[in-house]
DOKE-689619 format. One record per residue: residue number from 1; residue in one letter; x negated, y, z of N, C-alpha, C, O in turn. Coordinates in nm, 3 decimals, padded with zeros to 5 digits. Layout:
DOKE-689619
(node NUM; 'a'; (X; Y; Z); (X; Y; Z); (X; Y; Z); (X; Y; Z))
...
***
This chain:
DOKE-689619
(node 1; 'x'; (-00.085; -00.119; 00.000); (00.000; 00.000; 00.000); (-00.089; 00.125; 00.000); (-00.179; 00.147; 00.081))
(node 2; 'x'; (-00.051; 00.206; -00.104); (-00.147; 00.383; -00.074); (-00.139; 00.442; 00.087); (-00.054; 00.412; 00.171))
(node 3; 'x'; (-00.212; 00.501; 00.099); (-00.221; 00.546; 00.192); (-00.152; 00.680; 00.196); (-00.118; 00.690; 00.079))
(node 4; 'x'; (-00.121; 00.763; 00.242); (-00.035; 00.891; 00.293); (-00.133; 00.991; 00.173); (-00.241; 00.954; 00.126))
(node 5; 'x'; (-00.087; 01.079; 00.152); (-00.155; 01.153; 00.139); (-00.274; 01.231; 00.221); (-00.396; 01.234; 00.206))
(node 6; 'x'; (-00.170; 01.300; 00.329); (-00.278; 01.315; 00.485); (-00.381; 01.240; 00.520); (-00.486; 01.281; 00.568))
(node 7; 'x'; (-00.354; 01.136; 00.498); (-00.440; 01.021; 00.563); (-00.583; 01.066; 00.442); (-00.690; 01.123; 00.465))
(node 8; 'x'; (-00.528; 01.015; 00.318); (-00.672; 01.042; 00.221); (-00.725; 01.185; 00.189); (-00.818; 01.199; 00.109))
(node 9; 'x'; (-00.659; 01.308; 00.260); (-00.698; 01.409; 00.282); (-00.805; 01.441; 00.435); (-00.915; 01.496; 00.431))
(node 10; 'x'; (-00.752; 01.400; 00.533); (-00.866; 01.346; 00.652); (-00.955; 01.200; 00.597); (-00.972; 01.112; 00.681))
(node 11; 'x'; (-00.975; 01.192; 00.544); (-01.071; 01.089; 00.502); (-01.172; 01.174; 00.388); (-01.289; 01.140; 00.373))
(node 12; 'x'; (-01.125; 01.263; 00.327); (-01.222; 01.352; 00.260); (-01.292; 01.493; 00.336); (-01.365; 01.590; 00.315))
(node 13; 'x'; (-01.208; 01.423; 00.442); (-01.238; 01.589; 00.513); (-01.377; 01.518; 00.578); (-01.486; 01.563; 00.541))
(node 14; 'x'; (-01.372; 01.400; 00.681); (-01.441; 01.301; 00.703); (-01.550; 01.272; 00.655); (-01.655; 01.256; 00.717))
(node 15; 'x'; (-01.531; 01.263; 00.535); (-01.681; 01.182; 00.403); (-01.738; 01.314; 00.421); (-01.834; 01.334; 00.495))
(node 16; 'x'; (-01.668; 01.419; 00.343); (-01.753; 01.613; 00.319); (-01.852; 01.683; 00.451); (-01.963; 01.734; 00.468))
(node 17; 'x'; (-01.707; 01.638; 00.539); (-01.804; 01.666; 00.679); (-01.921; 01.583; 00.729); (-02.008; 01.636; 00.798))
(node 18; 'x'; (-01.924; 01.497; 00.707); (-02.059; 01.404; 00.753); (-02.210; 01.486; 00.696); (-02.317; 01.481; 00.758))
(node 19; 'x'; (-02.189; 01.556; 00.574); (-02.284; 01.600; 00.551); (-02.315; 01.730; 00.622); (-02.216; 01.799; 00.650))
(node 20; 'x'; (-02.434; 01.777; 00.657); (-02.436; 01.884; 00.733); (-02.475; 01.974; 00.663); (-02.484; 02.069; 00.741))
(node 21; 'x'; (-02.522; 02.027; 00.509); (-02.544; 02.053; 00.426); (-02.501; 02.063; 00.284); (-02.457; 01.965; 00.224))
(node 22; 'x'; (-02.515; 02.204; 00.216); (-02.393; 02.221; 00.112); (-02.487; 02.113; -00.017); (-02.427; 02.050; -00.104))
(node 23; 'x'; (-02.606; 02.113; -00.005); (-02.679; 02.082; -00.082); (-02.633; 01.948; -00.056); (-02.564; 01.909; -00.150))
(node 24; 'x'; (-02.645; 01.859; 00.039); (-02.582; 01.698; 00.035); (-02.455; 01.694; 00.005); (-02.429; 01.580; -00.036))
(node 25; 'x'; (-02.340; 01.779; 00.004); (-02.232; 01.764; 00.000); (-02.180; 01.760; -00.169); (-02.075; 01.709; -00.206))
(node 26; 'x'; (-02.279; 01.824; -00.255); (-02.261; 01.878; -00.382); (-02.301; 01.749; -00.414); (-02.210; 01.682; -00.462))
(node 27; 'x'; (-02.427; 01.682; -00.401); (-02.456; 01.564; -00.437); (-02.358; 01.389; -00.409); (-02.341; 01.283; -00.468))
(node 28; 'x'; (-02.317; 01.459; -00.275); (-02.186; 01.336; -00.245); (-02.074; 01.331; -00.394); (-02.045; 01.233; -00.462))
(node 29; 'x'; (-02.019; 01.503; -00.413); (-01.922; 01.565; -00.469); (-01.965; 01.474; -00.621); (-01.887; 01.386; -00.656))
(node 30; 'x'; (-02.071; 01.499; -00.693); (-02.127; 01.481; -00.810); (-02.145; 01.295; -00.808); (-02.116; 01.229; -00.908))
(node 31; 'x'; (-02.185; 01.246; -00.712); (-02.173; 01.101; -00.755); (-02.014; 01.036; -00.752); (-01.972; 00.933; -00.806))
(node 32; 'x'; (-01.940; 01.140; -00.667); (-01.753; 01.055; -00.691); (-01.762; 01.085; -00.866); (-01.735; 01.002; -00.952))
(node 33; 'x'; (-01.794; 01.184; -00.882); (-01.772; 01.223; -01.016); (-01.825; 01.119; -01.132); (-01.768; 01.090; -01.237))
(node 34; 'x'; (-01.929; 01.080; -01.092); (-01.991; 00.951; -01.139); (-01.908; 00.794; -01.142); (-01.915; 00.697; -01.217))
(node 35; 'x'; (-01.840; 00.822; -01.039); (-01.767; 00.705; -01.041); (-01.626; 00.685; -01.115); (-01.560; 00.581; -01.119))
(node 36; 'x'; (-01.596; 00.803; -01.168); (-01.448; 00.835; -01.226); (-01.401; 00.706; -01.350); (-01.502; 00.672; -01.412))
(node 37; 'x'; (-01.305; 00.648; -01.387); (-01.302; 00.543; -01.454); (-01.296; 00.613; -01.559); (-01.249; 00.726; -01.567))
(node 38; 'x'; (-01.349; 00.544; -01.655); (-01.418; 00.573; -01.809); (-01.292; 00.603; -01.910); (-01.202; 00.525; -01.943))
(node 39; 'x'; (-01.314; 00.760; -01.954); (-01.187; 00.852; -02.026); (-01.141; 00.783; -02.174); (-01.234; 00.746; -02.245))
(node 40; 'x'; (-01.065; 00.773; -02.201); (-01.015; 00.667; -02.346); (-01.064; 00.845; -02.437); (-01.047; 00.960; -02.397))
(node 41; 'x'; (-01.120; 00.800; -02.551); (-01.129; 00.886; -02.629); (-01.013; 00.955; -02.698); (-01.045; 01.055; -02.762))
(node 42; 'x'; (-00.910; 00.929; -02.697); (-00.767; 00.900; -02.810); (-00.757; 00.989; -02.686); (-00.763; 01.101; -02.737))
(node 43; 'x'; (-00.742; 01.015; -02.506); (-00.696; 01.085; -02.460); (-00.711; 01.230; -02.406); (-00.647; 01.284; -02.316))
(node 44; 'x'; (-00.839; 01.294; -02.502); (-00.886; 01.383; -02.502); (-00.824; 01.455; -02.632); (-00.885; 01.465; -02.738))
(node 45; 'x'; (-00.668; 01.511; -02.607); (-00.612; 01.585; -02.664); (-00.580; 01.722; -02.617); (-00.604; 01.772; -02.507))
(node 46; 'x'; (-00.523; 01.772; -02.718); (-00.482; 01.926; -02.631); (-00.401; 01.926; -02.536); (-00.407; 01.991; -02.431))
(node 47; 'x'; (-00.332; 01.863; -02.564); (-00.211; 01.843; -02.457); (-00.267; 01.809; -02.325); (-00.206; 01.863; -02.232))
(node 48; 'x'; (-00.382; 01.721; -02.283); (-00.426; 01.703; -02.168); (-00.546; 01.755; -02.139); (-00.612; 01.694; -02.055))
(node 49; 'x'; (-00.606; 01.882; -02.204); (-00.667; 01.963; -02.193); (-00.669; 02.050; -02.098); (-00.559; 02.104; -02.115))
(node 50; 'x'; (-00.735; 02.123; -01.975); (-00.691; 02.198; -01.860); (-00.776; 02.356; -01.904); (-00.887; 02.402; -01.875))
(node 51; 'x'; (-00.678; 02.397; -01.976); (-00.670; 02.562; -02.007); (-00.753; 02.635; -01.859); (-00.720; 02.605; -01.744))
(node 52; 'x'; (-00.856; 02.728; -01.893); (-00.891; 02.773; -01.770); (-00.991; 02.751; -01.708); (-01.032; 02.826; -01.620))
(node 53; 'x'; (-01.041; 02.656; -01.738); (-01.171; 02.553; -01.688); (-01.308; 02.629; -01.754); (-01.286; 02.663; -01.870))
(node 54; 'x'; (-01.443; 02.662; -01.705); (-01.531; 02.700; -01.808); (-01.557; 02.570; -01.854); (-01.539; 02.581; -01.975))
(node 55; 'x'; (-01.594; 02.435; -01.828); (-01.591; 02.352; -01.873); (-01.509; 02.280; -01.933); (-01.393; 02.317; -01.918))
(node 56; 'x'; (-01.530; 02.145; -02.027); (-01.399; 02.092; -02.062); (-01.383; 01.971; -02.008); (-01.455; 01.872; -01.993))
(node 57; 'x'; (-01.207; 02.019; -01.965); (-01.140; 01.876; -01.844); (-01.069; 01.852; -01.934); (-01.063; 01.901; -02.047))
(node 58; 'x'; (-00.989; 01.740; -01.863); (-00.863; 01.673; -01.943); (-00.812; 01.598; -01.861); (-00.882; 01.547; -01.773))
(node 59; 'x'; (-00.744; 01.585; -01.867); (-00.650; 01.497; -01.703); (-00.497; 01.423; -01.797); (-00.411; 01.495; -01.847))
(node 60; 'x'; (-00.497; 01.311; -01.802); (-00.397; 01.214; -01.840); (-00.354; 01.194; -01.739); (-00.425; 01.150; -01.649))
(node 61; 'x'; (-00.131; 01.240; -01.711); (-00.085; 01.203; -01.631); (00.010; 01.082; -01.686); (00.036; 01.105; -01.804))
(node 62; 'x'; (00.061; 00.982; -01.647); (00.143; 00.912; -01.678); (00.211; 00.883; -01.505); (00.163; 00.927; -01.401))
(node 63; 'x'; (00.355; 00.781; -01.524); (00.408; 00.760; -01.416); (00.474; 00.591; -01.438); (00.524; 00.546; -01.541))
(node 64; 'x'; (00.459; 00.528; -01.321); (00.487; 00.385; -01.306); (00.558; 00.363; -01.187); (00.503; 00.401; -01.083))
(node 65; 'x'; (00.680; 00.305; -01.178); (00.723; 00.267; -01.065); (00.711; 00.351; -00.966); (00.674; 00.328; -00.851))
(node 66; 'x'; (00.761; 00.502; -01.039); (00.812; 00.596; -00.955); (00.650; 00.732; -00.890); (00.644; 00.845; -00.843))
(node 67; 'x'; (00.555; 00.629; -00.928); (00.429; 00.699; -00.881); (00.348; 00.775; -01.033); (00.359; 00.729; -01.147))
(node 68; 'x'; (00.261; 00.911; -00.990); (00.194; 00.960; -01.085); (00.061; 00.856; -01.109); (-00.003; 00.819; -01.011))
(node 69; 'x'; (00.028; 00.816; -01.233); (-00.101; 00.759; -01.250); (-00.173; 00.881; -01.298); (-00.117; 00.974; -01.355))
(node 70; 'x'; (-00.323; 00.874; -01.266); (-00.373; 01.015; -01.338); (-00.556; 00.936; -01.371); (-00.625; 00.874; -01.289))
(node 71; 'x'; (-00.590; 00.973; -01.531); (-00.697; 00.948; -01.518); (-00.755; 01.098; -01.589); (-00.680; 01.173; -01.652))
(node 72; 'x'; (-00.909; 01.126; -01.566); (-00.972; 01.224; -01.628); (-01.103; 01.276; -01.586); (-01.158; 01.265; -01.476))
(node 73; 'x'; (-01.140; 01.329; -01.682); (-01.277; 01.374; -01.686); (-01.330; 01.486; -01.759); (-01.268; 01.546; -01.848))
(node 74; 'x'; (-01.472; 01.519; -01.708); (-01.520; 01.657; -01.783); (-01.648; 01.610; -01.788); (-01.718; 01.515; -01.752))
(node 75; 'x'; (-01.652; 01.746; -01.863); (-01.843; 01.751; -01.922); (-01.944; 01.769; -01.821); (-02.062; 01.737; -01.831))
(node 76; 'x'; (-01.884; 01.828; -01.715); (-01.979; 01.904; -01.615); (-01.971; 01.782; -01.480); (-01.868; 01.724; -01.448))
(node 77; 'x'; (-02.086; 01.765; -01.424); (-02.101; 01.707; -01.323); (-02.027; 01.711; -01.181); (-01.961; 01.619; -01.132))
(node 78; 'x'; (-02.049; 01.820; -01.134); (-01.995; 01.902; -01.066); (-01.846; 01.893; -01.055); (-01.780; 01.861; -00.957))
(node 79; 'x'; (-01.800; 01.933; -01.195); (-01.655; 01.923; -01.205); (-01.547; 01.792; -01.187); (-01.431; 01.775; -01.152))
(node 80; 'x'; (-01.702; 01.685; -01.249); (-01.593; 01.568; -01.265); (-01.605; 01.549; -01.126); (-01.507; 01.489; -01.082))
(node 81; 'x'; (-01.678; 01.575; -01.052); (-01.649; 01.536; -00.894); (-01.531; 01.568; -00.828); (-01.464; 01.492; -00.757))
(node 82; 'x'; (-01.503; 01.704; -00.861); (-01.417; 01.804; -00.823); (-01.259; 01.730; -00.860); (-01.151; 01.739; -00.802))
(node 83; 'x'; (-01.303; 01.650; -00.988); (-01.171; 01.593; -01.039); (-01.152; 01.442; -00.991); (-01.042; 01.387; -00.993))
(node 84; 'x'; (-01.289; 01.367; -00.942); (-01.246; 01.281; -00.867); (-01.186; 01.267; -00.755); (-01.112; 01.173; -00.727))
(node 85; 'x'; (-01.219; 01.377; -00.667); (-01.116; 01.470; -00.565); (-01.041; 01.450; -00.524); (-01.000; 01.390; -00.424))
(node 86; 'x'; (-00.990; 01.526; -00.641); (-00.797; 01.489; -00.662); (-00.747; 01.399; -00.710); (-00.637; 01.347; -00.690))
(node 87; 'x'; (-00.816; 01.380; -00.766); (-00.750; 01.229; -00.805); (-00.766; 01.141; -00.695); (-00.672; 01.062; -00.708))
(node 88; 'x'; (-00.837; 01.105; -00.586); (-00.812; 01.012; -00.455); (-00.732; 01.079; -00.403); (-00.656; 01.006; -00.339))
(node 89; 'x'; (-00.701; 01.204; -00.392); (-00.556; 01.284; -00.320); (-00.418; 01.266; -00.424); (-00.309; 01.293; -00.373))
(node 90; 'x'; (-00.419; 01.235; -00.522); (-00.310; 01.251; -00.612); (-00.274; 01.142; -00.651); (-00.151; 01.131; -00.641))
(node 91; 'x'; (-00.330; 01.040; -00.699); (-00.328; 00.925; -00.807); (-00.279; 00.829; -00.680); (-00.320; 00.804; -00.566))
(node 92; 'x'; (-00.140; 00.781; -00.787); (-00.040; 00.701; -00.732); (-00.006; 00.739; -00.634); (-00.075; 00.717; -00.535))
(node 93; 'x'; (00.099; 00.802; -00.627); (00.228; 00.894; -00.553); (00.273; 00.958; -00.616); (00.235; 01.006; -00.723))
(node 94; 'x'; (00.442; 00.980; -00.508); (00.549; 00.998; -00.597); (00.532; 01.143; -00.614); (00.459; 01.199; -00.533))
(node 95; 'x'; (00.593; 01.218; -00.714); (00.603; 01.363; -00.770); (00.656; 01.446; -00.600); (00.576; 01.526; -00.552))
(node 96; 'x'; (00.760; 01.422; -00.539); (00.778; 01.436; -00.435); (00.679; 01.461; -00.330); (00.663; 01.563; -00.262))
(node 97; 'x'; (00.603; 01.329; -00.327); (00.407; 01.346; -00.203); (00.367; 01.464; -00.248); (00.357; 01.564; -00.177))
(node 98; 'x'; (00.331; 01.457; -00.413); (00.228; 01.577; -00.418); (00.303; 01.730; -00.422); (00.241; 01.834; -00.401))
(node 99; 'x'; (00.432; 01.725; -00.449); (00.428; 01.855; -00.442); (00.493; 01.924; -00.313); (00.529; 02.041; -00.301))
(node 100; 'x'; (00.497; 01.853; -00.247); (00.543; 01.843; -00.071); (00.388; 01.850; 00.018); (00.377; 01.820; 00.137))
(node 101; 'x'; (00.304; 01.885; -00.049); (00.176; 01.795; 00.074); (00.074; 01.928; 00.052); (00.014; 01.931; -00.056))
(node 102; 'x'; (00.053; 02.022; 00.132); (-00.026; 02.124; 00.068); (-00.192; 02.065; 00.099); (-00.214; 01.997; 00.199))
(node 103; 'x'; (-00.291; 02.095; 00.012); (-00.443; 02.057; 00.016); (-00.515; 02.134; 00.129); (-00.609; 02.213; 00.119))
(node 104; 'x'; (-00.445; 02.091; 00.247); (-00.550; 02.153; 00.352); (-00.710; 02.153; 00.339); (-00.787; 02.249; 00.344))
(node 105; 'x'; (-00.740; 02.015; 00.320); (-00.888; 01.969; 00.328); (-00.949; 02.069; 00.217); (-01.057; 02.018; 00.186))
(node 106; 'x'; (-00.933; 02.172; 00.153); (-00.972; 02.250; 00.073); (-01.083; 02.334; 00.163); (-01.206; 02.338; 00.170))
(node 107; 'x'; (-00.952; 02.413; 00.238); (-01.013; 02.508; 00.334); (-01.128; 02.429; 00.452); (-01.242; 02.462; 00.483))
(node 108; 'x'; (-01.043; 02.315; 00.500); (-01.127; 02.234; 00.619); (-01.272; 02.240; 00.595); (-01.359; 02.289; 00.666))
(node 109; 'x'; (-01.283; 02.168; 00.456); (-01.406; 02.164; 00.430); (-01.480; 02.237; 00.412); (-01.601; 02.231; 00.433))
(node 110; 'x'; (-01.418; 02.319; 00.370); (-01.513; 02.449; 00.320); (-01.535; 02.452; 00.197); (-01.614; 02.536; 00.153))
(node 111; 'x'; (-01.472; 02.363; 00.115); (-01.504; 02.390; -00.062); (-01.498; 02.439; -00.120); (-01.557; 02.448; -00.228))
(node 112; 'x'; (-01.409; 02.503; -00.064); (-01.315; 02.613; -00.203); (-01.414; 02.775; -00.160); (-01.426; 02.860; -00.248))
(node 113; 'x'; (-01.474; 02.796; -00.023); (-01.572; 02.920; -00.003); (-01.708; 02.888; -00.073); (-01.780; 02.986; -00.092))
(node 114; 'x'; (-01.764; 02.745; -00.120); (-01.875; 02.684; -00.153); (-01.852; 02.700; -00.314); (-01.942; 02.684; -00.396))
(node 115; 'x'; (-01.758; 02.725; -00.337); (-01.760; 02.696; -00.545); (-01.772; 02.852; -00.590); (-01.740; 02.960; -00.541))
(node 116; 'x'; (-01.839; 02.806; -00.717); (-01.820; 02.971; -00.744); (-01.681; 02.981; -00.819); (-01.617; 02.889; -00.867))
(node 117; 'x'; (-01.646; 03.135; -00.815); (-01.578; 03.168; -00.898); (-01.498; 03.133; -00.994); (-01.375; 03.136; -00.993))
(node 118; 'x'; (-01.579; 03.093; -01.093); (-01.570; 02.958; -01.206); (-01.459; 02.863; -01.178); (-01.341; 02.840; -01.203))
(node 119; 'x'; (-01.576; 02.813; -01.103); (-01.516; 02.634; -01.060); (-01.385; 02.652; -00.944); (-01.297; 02.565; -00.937))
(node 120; 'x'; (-01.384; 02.779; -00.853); (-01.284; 02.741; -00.826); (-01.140; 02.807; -00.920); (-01.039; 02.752; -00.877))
(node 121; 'x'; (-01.123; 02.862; -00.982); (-01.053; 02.884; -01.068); (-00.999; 02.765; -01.171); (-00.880; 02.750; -01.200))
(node 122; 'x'; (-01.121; 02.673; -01.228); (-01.117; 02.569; -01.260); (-01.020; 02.442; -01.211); (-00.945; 02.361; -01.266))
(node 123; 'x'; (-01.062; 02.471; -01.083); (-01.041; 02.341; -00.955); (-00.841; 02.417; -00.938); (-00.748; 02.347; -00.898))
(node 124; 'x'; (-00.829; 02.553; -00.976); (-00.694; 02.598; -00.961); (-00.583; 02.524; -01.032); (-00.488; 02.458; -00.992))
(node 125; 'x'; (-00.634; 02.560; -01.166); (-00.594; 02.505; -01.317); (-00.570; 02.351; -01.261); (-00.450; 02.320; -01.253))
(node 126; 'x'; (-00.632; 02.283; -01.235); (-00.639; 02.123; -01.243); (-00.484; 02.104; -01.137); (-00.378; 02.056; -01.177))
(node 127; 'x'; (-00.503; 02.143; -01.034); (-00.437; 02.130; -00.928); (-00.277; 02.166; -01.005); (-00.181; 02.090; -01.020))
(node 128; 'x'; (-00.290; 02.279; -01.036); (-00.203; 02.362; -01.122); (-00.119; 02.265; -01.226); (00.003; 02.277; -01.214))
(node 129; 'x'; (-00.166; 02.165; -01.330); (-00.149; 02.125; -01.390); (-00.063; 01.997; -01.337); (00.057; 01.981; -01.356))
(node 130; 'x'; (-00.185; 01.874; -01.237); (-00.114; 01.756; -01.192); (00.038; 01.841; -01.084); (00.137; 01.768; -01.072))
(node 131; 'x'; (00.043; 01.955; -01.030); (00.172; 01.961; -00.970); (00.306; 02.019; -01.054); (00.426; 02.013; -01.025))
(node 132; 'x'; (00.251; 02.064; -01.146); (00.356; 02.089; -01.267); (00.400; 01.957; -01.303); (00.518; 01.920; -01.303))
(node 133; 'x'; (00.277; 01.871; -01.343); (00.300; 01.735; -01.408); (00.426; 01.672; -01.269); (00.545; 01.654; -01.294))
(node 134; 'x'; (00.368; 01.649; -01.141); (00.511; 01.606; -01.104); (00.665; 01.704; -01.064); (00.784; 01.675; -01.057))
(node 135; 'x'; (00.596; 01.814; -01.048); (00.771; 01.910; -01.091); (00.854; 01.888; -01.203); (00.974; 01.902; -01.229))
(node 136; 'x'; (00.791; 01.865; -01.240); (00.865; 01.831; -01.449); (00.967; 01.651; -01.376); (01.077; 01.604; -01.404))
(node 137; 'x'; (00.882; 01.617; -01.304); (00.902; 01.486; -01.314); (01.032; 01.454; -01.167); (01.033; 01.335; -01.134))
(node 138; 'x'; (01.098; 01.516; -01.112); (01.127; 01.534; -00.969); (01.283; 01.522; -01.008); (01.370; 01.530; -00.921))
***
């Protein structure tokens, strides 16, 4: 069974905080990103394109048995971390979880004061996008 949302939001708060350093934390951030499951080429369309990004994302939402599936990736290291993220906060749950559940662990951690400009604007867009994706869907 998934876990709560909350729950995998204190569990990132958890992993981020262990590091005592922004410099280890970027490197934690950048290997989730590494681990992201491998983007189908066919799904790098406009349509799942994230407008806004200096880099280029793409985020495939689909829905199964009531839950959002979400896969995606970018060019930038950094970012795809950022998008593996959310995706352990988002992927599989109902449209309802995510747009009911605000991203505390943002602030907790301190991420969103740690990104520049850019990226968090970036990191807006993304967020922006998967909660539209389940408002549409509600």
């Amino acid at each position: 069974m998934a876990q709560t949302l909350d729950v995998q939001q204190q569990d990132l708060v958890n992993r981020l905080n262990y590091f005592t350093n922004w410099k280890d934390k970027y490197k934690y951030i950048i290997d989730l990103g590494k681990q992201l499951t491998p983007f189908p080429d066919e799904l790098k369309t406009e349509d799942n394109r994230i407008h806004g990004c200096q880099s280029q994302v793409w985020i495939a939402i689909s829905e199964q048995d009531g839950k959002l599936q979400m896969q995606a990736t970018s060019d930038a290291a950094i970012v795809a971390g950022l998008i593996a993220i959310l995706l352990r906060v988002y992927h599989d749950h109902t449209p309802d979880q995510i747009i009911n559940t605000p991203l505390d662990f943002l602030a907790t951690t301190g991420l969103l004061q740690h990104l520049s400009p850019n990226r968090s604007t970036g990191l807006y867009h993304m967020i922006k996008r998967i909660q539209a994706e389940a408002q549409a869907r509600v």
